[in-house]
MOPAC internal coordinates of N, CA, C and O (Angstrom, degrees):
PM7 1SCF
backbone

  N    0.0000 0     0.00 0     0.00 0    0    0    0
  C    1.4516 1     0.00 0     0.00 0    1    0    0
  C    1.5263 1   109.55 1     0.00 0    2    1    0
  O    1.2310 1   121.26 1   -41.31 1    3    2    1
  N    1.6280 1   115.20 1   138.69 1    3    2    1
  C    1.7791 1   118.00 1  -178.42 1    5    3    2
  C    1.1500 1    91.25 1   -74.77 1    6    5    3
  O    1.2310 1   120.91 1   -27.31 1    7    6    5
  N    1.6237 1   115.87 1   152.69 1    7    6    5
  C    1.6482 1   121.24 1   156.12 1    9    7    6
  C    1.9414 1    89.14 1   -76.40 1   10    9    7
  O    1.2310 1   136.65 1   -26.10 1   11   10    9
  N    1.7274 1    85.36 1   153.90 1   11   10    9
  C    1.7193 1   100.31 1   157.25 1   13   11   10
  C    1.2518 1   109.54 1   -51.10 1   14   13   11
  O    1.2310 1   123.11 1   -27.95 1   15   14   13
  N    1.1911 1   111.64 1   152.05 1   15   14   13
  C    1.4197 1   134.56 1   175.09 1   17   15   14
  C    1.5377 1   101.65 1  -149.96 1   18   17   15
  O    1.2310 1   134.78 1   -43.42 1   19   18   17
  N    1.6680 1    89.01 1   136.58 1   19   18   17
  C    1.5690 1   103.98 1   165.53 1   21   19   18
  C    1.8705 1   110.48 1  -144.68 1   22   21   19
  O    1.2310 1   130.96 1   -30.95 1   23   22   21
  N    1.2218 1    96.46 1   149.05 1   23   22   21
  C    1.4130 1   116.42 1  -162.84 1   25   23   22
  C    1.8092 1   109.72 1  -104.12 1   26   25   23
  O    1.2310 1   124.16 1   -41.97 1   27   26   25
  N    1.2646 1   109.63 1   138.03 1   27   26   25
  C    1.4884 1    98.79 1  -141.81 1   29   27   26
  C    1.7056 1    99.43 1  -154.64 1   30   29   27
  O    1.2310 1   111.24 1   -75.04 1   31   30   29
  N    1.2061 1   134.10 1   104.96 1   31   30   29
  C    1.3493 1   128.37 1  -166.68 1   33   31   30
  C    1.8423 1   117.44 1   -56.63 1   34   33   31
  O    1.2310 1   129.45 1   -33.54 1   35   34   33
  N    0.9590 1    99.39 1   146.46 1   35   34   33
  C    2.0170 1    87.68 1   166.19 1   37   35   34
  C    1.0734 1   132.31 1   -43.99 1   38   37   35
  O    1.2310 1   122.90 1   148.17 1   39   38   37
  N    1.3798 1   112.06 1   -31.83 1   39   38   37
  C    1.9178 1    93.92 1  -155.56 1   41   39   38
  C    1.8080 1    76.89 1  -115.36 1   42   41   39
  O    1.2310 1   107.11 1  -164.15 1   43   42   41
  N    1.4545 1   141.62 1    15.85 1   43   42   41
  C    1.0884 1   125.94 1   150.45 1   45   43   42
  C    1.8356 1   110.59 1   -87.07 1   46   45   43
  O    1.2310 1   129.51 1   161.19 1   47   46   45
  N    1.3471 1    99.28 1   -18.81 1   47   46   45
  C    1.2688 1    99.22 1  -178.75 1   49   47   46
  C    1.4739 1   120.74 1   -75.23 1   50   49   47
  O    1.2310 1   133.71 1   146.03 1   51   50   49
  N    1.2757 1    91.10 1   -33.97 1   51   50   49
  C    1.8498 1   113.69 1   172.49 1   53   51   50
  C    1.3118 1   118.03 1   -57.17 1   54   53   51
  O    1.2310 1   116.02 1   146.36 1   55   54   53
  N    1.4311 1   125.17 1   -33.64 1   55   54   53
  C    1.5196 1   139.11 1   175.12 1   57   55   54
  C    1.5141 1   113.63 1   -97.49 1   58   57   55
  O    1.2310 1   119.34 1   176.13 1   59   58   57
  N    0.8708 1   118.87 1    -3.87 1   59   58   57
  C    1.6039 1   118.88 1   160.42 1   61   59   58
  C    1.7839 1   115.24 1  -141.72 1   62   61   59
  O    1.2310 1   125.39 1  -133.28 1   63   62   61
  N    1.5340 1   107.26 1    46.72 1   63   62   61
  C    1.2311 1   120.40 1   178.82 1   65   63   62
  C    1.5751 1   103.76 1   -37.58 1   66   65   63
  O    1.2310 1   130.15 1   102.98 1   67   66   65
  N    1.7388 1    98.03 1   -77.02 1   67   66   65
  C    1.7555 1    99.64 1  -169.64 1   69   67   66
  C    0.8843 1   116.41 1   -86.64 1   70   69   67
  O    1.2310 1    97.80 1  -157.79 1   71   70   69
  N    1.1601 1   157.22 1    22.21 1   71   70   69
  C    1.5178 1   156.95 1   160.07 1   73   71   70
  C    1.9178 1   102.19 1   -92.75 1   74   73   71
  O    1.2310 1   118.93 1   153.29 1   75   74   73
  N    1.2523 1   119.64 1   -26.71 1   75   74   73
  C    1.6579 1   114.77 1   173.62 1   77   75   74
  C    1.8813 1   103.42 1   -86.92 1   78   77   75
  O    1.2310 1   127.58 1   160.25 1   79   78   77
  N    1.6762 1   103.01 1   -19.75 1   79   78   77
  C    1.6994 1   109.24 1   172.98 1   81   79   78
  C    1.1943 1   103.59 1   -60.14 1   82   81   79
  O    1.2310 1   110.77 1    69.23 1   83   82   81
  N    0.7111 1   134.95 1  -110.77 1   83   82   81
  C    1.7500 1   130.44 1   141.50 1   85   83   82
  C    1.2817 1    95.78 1    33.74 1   86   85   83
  O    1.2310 1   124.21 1    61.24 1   87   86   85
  N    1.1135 1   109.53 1  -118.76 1   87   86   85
  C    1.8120 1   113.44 1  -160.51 1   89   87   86
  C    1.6135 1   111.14 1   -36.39 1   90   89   87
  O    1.2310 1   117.97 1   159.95 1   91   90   89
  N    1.2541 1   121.48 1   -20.05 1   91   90   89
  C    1.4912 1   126.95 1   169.56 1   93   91   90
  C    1.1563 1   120.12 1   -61.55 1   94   93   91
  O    1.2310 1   119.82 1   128.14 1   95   94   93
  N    1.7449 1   117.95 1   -51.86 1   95   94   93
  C    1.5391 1   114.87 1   151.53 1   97   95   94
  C    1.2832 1   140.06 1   -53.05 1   98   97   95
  O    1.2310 1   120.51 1   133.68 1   99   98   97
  N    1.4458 1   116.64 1   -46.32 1   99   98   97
  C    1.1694 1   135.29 1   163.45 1  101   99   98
  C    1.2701 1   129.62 1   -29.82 1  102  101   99
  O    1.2310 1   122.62 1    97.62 1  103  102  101
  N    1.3379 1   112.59 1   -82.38 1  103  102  101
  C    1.5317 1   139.70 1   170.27 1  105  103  102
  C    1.2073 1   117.97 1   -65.31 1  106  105  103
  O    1.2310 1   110.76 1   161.69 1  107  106  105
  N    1.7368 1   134.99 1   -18.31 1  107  106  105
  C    1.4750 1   136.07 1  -172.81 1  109  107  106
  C    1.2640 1   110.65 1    64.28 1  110  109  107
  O    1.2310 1   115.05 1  -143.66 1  111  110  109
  N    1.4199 1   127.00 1    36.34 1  111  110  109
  C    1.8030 1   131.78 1  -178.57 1  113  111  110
  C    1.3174 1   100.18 1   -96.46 1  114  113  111
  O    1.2310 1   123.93 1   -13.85 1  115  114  113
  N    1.2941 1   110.07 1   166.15 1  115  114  113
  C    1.3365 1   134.79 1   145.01 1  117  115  114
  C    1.2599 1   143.90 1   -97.95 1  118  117  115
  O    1.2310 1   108.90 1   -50.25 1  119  118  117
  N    1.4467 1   138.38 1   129.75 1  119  118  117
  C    1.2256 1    92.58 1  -161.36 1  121  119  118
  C    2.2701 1    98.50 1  -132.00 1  122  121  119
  O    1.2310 1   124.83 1   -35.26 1  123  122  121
  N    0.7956 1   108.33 1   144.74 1  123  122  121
  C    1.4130 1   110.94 1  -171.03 1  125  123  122
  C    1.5283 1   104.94 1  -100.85 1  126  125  123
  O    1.2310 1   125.92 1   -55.43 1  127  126  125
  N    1.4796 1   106.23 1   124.57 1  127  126  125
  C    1.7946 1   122.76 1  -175.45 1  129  127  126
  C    1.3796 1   100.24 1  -105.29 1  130  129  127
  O    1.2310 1   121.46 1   -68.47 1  131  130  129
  N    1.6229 1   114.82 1   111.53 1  131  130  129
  C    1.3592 1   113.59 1   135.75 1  133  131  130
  C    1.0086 1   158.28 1   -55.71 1  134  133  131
  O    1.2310 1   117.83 1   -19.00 1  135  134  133
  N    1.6919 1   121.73 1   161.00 1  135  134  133
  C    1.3762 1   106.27 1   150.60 1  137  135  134
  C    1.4232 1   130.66 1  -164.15 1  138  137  135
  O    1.2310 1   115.36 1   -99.83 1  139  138  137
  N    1.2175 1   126.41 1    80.17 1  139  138  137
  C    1.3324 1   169.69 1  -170.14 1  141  139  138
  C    1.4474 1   110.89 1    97.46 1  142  141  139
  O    1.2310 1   136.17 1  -120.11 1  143  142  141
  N    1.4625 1    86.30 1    59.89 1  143  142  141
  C    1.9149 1    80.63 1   179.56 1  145  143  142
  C    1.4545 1   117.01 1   126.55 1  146  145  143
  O    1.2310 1   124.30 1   125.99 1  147  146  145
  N    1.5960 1   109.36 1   -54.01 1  147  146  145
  C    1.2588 1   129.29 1  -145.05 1  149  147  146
  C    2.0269 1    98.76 1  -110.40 1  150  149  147
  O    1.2310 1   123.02 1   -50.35 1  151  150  149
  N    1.3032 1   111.82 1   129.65 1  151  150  149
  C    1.5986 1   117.36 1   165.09 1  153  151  150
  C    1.4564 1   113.74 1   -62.25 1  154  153  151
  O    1.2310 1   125.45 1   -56.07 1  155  154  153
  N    1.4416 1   107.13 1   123.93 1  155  154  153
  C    1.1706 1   138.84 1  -148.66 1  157  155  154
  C    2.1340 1    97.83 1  -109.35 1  158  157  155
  O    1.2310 1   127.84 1   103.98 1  159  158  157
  N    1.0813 1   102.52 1   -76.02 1  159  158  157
  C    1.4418 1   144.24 1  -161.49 1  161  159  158
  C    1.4246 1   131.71 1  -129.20 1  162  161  159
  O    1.2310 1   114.67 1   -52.35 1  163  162  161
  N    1.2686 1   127.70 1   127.65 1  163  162  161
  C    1.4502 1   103.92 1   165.32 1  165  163  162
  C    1.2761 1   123.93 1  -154.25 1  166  165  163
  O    1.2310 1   114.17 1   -58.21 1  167  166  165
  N    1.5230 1   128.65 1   121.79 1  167  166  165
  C    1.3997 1   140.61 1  -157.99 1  169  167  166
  C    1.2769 1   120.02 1   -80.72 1  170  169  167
  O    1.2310 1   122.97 1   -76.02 1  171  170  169
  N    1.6394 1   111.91 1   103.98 1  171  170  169
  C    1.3886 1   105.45 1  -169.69 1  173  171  170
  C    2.0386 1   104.59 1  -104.63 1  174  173  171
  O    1.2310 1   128.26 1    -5.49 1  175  174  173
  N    1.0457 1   101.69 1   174.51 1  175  174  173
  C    1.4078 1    82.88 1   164.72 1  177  175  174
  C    1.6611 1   126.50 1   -99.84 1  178  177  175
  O    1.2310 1   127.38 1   -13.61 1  179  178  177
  N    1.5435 1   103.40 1   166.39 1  179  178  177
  C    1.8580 1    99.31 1  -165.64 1  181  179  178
  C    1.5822 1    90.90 1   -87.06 1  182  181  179
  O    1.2310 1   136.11 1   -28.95 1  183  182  181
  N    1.7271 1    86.43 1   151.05 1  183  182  181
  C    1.4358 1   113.20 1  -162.51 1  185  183  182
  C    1.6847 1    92.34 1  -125.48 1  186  185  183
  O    1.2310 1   121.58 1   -68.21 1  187  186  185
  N    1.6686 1   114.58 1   111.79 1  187  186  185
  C    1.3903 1   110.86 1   175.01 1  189  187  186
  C    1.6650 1   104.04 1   -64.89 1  190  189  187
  O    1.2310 1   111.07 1   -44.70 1  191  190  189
  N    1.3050 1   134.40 1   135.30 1  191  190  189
  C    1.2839 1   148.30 1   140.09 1  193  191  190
  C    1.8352 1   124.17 1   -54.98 1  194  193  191
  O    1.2310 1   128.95 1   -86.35 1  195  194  193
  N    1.2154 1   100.36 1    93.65 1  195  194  193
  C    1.8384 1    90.28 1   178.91 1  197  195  194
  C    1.3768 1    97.76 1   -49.11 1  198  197  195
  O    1.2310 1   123.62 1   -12.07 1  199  198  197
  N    1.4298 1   110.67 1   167.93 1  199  198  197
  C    1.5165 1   145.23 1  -176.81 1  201  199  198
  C    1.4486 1    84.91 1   -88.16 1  202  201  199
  O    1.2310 1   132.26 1   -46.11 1  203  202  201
  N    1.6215 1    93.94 1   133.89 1  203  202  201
  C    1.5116 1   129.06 1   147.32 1  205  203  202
  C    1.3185 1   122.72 1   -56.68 1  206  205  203
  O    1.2310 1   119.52 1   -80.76 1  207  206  205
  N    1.4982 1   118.53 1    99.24 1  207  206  205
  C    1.7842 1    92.35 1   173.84 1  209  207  206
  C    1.5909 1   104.59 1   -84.72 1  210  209  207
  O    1.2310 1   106.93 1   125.15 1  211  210  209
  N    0.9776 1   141.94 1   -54.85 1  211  210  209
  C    1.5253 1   139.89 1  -176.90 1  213  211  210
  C    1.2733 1   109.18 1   -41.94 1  214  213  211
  O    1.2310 1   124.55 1   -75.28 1  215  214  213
  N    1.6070 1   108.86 1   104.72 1  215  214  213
  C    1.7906 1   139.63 1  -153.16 1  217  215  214
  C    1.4957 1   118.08 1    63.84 1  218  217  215
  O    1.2310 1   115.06 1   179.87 1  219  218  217
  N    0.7676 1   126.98 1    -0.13 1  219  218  217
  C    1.5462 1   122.45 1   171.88 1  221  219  218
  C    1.1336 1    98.68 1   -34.58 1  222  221  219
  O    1.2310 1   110.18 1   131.50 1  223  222  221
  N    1.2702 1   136.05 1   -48.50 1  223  222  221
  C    1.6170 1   100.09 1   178.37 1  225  223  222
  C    1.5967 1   136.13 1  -121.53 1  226  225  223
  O    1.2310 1   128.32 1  -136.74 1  227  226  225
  N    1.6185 1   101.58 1    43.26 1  227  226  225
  C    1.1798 1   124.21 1  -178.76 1  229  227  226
  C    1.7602 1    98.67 1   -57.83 1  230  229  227
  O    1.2310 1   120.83 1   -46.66 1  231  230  229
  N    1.3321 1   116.02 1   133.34 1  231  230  229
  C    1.3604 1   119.59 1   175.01 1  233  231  230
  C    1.4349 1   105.68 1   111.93 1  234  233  231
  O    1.2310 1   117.22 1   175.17 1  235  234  233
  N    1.0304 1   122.90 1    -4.83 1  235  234  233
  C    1.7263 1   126.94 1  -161.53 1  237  235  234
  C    1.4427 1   105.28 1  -111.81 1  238  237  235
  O    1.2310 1   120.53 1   145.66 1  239  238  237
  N    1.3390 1   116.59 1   -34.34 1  239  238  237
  C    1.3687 1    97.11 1   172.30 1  241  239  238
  C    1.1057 1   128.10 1  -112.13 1  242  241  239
  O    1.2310 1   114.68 1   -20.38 1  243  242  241
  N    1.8796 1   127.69 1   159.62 1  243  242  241
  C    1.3283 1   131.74 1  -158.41 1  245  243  242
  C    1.2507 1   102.67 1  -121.35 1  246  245  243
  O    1.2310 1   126.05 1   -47.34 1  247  246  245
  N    1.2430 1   105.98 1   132.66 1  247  246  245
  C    1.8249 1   115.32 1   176.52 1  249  247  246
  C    1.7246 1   118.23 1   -95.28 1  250  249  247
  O    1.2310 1   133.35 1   -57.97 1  251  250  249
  N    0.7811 1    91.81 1   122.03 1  251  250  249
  C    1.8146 1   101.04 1   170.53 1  253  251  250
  C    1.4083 1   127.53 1   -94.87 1  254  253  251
  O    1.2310 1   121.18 1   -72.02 1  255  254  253
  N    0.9012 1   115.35 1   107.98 1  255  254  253
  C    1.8753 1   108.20 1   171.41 1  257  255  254
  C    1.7953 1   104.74 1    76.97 1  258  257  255
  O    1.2310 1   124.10 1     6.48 1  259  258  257
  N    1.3085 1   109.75 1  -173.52 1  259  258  257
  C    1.5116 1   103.20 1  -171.90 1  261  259  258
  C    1.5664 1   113.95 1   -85.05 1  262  261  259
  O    1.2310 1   114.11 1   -73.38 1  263  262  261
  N    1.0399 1   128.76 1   106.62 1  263  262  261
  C    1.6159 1   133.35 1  -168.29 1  265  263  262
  C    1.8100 1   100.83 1   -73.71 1  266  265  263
  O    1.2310 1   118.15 1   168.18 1  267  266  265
  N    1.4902 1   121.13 1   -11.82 1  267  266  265
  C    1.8797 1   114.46 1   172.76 1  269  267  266
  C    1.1984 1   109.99 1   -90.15 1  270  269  267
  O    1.2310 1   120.10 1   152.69 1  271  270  269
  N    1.7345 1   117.41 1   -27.31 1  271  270  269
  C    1.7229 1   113.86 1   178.45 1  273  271  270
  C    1.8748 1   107.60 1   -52.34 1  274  273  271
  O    1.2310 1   130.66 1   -22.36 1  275  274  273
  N    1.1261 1    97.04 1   157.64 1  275  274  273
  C    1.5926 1   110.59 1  -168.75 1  277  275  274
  C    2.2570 1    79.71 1   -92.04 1  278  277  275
  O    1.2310 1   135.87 1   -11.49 1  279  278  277
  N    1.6443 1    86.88 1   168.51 1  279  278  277
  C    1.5568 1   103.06 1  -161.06 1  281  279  278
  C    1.6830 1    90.52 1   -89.31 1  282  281  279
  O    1.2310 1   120.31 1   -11.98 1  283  282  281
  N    1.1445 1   117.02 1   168.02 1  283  282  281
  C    1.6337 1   120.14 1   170.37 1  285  283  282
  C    1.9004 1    93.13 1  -139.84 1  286  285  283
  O    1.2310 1   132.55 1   -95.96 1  287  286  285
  N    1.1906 1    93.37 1    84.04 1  287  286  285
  C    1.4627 1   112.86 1   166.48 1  289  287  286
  C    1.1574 1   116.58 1  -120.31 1  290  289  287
  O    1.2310 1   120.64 1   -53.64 1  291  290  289
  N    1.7333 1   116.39 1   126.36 1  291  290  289
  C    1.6833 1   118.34 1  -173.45 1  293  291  290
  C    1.3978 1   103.83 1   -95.27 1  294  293  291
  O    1.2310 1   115.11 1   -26.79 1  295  294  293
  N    0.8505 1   126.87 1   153.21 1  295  294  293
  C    1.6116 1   133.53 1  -170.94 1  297  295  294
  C    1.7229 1   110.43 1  -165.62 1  298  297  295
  O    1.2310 1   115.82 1   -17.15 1  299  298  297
  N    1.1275 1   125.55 1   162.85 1  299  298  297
  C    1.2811 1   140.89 1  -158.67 1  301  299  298
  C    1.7848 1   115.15 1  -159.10 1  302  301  299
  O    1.2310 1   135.87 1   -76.44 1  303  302  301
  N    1.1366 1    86.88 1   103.56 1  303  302  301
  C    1.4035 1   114.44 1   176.60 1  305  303  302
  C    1.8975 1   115.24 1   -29.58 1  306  305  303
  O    1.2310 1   133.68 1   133.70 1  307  306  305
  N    1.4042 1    91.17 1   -46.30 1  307  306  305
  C    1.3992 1    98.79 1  -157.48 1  309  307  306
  C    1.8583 1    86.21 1   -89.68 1  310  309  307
  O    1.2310 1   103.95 1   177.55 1  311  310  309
  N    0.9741 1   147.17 1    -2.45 1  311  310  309
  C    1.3497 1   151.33 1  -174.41 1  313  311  310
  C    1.3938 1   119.89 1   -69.06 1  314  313  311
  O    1.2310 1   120.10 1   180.00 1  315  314  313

């Protein structure tokens, strides 16, 4: 489904900047700024993006020493 859209000259847009901000959130419109005629711009409203978890936390961890060498840990069965 299109969101509404309405088409709306510049310098009307210019004189009722925040009051169409507003109704942009509000209502879920769009709104298209002219200018002599021709689409210029067009004000949609902000859409939060959920968080990515797949890498979220690439950068966070630190490696020490060689992480492919095999471990040299003695251990005992009977322990």
């Amino acid at each position: 489904m299109k969101k509404q859209e309405e088409v709306l000259a510049a310098g009307t847009f210019k004189s009722k900047c925040l009051k169409l901000m507003d109704d942009v959130q509000k209502r879920r419109i769009e709104i298209v700024i002219t200018k002599r005629g021709k689409p210029v711009a067009k004000l949609i409203p902000y859409e939060e993006k959920p968080p990515i978890l797949f890498g979220f936390m690439k950068g966070t961890a630190k490696v020490n020493g060689d992480i492919t060498a095999p471990i040299n840990v003695k251990w005992n069965a009977n322990d």
